[in-house]
C-alpha positions as CSV (number, residue, x, y, z in Angstrom):
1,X,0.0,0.0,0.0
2,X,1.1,3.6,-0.6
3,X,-0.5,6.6,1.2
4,X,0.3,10.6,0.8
5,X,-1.2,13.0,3.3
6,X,-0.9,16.6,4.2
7,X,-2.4,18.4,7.0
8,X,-2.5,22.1,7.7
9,X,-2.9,23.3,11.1
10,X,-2.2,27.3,11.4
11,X,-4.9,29.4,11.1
12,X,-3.9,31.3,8.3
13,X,-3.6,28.1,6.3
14,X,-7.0,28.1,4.2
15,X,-7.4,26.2,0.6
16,X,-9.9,26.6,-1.8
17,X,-9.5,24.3,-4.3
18,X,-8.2,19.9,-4.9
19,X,-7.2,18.6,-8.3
20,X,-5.9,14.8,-8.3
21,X,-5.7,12.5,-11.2
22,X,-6.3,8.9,-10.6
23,X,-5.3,6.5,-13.6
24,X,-7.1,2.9,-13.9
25,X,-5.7,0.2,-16.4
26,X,-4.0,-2.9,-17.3
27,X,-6.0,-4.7,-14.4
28,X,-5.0,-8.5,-14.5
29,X,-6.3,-9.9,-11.2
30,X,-6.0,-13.2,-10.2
31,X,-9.0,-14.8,-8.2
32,X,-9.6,-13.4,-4.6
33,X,-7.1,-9.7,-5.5
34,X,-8.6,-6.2,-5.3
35,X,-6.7,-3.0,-6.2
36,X,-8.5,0.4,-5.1
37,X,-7.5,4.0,-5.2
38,X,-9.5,7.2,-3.0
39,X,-9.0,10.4,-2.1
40,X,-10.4,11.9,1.0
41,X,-11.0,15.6,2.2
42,X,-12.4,16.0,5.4
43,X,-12.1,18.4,7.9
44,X,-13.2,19.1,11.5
45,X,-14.8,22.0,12.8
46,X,-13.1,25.3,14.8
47,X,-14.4,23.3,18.0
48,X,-12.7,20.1,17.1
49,X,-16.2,18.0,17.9
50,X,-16.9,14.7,15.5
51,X,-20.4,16.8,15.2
52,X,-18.0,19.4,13.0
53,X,-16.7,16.8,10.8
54,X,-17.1,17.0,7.0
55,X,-15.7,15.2,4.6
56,X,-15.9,14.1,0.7
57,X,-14.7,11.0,-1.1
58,X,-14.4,9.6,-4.1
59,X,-12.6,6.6,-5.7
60,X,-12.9,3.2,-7.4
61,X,-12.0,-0.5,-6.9
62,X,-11.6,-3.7,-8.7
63,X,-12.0,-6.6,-7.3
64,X,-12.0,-10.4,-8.6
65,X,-14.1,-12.3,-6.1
66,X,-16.2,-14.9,-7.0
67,X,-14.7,-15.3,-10.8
């Protein structure tokens, strides 16, 4: 697995914008493999309560079960 974050904490710190390219091809899975790819954005409120959280996803996966 490979995973690339970044988090901003500063105040100051404010984006307005995501672009991400996500390429899919030359599957080949063998019986009972997956492969996947997402991207999350999420952020919690000023307060820092789980009622604050927002977030957006959005992704794909392949899988081979059951072939």
């Amino acid at each position: 697995m490979q995973f690339a974050t970044h988090q901003s904490t500063g105040p100051n710190e404010n984006y307005y914008g995501l672009r991400a390219t996500m390429d899919v091809y030359g599957h080949e899975l063998k019986p009972g493999q997956l492969s996947g790819g997402a991207l999350w954005v999420s952020h919690f409120g000023d307060d820092g309560k789980l009622s604050s959280y927002n977030a957006v996803s959005a992704g794909w996966h392949v899988s081979n079960y059951g072939v």
